[in-house]
C-alpha positions as CSV (number, residue, x, y, z in Angstrom):
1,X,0.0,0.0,0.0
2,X,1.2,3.2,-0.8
3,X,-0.2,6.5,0.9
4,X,0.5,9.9,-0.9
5,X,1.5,13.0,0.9
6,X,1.1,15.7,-1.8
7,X,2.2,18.6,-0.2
8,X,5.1,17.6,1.9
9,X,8.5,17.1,0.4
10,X,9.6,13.8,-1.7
11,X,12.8,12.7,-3.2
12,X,11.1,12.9,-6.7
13,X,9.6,15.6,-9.2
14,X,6.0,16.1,-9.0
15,X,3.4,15.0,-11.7
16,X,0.6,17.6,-11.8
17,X,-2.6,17.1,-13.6
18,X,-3.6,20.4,-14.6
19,X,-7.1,21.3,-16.5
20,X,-7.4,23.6,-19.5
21,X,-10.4,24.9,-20.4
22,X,-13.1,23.6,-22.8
23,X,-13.8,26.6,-24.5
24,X,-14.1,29.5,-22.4
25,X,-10.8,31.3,-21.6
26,X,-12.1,32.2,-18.6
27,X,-12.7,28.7,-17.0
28,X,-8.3,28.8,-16.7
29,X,-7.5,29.1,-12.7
30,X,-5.0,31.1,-11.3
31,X,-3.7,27.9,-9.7
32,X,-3.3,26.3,-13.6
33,X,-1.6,29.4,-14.6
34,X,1.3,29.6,-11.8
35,X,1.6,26.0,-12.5
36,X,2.0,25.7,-15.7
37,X,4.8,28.8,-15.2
38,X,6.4,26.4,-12.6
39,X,6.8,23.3,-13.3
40,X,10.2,21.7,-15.6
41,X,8.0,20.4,-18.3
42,X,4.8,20.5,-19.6
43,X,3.1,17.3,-21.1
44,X,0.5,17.8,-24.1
45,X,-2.0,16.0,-25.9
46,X,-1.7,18.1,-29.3
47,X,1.2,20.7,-28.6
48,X,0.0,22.8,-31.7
49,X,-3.3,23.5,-29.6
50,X,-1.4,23.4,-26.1
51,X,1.0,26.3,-27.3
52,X,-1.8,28.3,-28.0
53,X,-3.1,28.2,-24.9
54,X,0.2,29.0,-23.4
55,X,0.5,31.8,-25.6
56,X,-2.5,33.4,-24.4
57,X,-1.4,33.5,-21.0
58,X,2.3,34.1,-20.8
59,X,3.6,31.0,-20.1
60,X,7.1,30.1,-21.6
61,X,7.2,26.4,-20.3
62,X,9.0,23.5,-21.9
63,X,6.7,22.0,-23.8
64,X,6.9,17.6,-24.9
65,X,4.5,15.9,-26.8
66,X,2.2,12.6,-24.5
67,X,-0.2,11.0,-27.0
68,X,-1.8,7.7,-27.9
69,X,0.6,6.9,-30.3
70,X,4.1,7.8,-28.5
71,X,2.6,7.4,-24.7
72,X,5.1,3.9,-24.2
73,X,8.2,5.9,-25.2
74,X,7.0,9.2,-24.1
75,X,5.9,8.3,-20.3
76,X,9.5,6.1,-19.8
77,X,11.1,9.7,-21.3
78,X,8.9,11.0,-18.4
79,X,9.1,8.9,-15.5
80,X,13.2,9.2,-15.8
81,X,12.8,13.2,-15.4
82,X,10.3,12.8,-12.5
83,X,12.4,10.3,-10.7
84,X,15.4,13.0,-11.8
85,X,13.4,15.5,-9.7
86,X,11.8,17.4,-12.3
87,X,8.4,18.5,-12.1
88,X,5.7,17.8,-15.3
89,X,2.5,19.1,-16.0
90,X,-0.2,16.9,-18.0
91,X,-2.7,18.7,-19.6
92,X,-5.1,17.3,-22.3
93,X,-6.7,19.2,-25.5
94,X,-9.4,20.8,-23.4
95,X,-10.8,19.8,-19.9
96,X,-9.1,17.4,-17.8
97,X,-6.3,15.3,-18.4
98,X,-6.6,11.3,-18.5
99,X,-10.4,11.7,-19.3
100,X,-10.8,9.6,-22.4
101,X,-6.9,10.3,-23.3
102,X,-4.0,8.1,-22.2
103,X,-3.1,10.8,-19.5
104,X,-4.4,7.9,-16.9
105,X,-1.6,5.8,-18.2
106,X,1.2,8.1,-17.2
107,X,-0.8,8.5,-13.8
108,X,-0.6,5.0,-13.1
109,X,3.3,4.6,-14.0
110,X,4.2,7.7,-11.6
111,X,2.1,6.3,-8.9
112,X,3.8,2.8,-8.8
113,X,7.3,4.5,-8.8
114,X,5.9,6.5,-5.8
115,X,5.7,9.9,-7.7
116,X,3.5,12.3,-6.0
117,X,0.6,13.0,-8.5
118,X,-1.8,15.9,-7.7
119,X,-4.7,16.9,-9.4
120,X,-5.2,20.8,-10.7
121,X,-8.8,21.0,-10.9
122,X,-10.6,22.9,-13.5
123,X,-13.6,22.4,-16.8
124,X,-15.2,19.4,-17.5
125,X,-17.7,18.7,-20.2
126,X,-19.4,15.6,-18.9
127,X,-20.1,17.2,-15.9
128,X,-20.9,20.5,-17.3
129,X,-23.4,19.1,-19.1
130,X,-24.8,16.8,-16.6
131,X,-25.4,19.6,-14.0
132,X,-27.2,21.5,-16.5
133,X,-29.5,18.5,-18.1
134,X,-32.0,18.7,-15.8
135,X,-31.8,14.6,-15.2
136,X,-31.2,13.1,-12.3
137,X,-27.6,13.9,-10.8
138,X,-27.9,11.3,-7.6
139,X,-26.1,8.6,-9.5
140,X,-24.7,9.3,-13.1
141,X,-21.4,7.3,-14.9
142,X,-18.9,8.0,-17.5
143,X,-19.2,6.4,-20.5
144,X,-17.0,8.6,-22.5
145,X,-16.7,7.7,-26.2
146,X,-18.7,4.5,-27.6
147,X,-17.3,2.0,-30.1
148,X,-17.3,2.7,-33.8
149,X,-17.7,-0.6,-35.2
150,X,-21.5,-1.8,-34.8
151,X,-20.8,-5.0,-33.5
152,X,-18.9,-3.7,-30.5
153,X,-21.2,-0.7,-30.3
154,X,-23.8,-2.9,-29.6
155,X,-22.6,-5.1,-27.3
156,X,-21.6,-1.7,-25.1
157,X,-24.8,-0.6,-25.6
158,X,-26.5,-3.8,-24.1
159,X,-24.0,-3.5,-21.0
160,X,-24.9,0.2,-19.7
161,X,-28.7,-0.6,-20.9
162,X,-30.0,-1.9,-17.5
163,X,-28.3,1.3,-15.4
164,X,-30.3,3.0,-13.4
165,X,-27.5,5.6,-13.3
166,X,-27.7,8.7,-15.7
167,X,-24.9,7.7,-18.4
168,X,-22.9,10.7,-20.0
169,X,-21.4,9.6,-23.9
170,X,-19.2,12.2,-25.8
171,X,-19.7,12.2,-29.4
172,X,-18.3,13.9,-32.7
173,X,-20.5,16.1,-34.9
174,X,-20.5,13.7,-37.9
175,X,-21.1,10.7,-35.7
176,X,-23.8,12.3,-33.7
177,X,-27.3,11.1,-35.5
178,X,-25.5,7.3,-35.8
179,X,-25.3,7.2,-32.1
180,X,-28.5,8.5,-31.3
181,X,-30.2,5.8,-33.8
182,X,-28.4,3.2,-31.9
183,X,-29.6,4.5,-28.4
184,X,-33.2,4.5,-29.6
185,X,-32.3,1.1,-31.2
186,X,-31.2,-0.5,-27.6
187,X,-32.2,1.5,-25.0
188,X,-35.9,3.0,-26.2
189,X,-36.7,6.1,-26.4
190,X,-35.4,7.8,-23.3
191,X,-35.1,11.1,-22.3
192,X,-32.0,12.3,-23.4
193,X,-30.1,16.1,-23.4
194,X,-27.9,17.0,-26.5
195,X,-25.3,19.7,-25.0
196,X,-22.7,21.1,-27.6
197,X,-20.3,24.1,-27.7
198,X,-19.9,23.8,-24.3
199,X,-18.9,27.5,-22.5
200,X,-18.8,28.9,-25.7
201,X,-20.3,31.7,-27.6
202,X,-23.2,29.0,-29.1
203,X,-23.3,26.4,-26.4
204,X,-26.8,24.9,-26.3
205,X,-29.2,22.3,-24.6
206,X,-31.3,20.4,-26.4
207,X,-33.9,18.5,-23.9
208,X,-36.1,15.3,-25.3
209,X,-36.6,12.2,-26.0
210,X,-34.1,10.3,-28.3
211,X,-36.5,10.5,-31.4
212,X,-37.0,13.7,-30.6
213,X,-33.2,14.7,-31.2
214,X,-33.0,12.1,-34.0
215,X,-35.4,14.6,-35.8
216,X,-33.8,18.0,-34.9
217,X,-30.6,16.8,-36.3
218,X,-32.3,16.2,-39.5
219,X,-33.3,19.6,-39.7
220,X,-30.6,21.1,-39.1
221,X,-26.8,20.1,-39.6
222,X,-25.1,19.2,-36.7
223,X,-22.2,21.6,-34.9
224,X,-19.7,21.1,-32.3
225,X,-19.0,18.3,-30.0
226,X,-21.4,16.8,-28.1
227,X,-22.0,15.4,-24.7
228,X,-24.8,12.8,-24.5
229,X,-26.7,13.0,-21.0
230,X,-29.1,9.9,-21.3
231,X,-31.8,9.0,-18.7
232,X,-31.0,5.6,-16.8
233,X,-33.5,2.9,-17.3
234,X,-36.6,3.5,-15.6
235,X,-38.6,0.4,-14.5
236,X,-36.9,-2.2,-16.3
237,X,-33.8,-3.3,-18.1
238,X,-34.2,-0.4,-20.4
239,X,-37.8,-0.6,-21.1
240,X,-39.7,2.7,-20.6
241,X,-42.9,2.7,-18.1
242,X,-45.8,1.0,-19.1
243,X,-48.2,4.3,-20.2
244,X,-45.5,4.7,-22.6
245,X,-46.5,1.6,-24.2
246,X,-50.1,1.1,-24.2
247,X,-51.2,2.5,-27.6
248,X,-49.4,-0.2,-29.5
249,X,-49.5,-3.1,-26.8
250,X,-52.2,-4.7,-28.4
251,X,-50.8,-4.5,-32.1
252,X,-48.8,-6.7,-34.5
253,X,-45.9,-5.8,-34.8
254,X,-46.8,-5.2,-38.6
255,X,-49.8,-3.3,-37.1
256,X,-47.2,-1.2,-35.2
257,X,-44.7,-0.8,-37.9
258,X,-47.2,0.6,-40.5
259,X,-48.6,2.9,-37.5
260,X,-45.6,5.1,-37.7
261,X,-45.2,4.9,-41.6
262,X,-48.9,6.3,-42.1
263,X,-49.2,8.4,-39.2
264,X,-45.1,9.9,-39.1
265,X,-44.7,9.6,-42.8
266,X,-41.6,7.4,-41.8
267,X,-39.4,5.0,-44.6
268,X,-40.0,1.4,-43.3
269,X,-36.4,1.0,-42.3
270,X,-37.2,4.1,-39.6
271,X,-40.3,2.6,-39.0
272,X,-38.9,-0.8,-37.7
273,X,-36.4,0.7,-35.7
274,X,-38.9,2.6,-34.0
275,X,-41.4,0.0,-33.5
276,X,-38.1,-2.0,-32.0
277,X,-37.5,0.5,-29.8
278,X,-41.2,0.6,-28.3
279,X,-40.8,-3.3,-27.8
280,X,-36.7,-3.6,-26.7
281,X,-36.0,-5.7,-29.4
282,X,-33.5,-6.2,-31.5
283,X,-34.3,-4.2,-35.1
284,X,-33.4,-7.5,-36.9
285,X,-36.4,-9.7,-34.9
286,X,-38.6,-7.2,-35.5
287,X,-37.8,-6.7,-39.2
288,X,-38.1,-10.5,-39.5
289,X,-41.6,-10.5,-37.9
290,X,-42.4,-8.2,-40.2
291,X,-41.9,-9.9,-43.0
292,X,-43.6,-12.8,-41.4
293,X,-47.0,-11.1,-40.6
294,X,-47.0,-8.5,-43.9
295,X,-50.2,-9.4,-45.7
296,X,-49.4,-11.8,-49.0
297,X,-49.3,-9.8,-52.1
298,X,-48.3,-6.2,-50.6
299,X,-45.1,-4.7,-52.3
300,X,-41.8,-4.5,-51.0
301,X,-41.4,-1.8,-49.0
302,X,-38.8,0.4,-50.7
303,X,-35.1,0.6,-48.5
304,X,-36.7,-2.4,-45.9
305,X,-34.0,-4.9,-47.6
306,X,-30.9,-3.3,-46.1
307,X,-32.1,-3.2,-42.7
């Protein structure tokens, strides 16, 4: 067992873990600042974006590159001028370090040589958002960002879908309306809050429920990057209370499919996953009862063979 004084003196440099802001300027403490001026080295995530920020306020610190794809070679290079006695700041892009970047890594290293790591607080988006979402805050976990392949995005889906915790994803502009597709896909349509541009000039909130935000993103093209703040499942492994589910209990599931396509105007391939959705099925079983229960002789319905 190993018990960290941070404050008292130690044979070795210090690693500090300093936060940078997420988009506001403003959100950088004093105590970020006089570290960053202080310390031997300072660790970045992108050093183009990092000197920037330096720039702006003053700082003339040494400045190393600590990345995905040089953190092996990079945190040895580190741990030898720690050990030396140096001191090194980590900071990420924007917010805090070793959130969804391999600054945790480098934490874990200094901390088995007995390297006194200490935290500089400062922005986060994930929290940001879920303090402002208007969903419950009593329990909430990190999910940061999902797979991109669908097999593994599903199967990471089906793990988090029984929480009862609020669940905060980030997610990039151009993936945005993929992921939300796959929440209503796996998890129904819950109530969900789209936050982007977070402390900037156009930061925004958008409150619904998944299929809500599904359609605002088809009017309009999507901006920013985006924290996910989803609702954890409420009575049930995912499935959404009972009232919500009355008006197409007693349908077919061809019934319920061609509900939505006459009523909503959606394509049958939306259709299904909607009706999915309703029932916590998979798209595919319901696709394939479909099929099963579709009156002989109707057409094909156009796009429904590439579900």
């Amino acid at each position: 067992m190993i018990v960290q004084k941070s404050f008292e003196p130690a044979n070795t440099g210090t690693l500090y873990l300093v936060g940078t802001p997420i988009g506001n300027l403003e959100d950088m403490t004093y105590r970020a600042v006089r570290t960053l001026k202080e310390v031997d080295w300072i660790a970045a995530e992108d050093t183009r974006q990092t000197r920037k920020l330096l720039a702006h306020f003053g700082i003339a610190g040494r400045l190393v590159s600590y990345r995905e794809h040089n953190k092996e070679t990079a945190g040895e290079a580190l741990l030898k001028r720690l050990l030396a006695g140096e001191s090194v700041a980590l900071v990420s892009d924007a917010g805090l370090p070793a959130i969804s970047d391999p600054g945790s890594e480098l934490v874990a290293l200094a901390a088995a040589n007995r390297v006194p790591v200490v935290p500089v607080p400062g922005a986060n988006a994930a929290l940001s958002a879920l303090i402002a979402s208007g969903l419950s805050t009593a329990q909430f976990a990190f999910i940061g960002f999902l797979p991109r392949e669908r097999k593994s995005l599903r199967e990471e889906l089906e793990r988090w879908k029984c929480a009862s915790a609020t669940l905060l994803i980030y997610e990039a502009p151009h993936r945005i309306a993929k992921t939300l597709e796959a929440l209503l896909e796996v998890w129904g349509d819950r109530r969900i809050v789209l936050a982007r541009e977070l402390t900037k000039k156009h930061e925004e909130f958008a409150r619904g429920a998944i299929s809500e935000c599904i359609a605002l993103l088809k009017e309009r093209q999507p901006l920013g990057e985006y924290v996910i703040v989803v609702e954890g499942a409420q009575g049930g492994c995912g499935m959404q209370p009972a009232a919500r589910e009355t008006w197409w209990s007693g349908l077919s599931v061809a019934q319920h499919v061609e509900r939505y396509m006459k009523q909503e105007g959606l394509t049958s391939k939306e259709a299904i996953k909607r009706a999915a959705a309703d029932r916590g099925e998979r798209t595919r079983d319901v696709y394939n009862r479909y099929l099963a229960e579709k009156p002989p002789g109707r057409a094909w319905p156009e796009g429904l063979e590439e579900i």
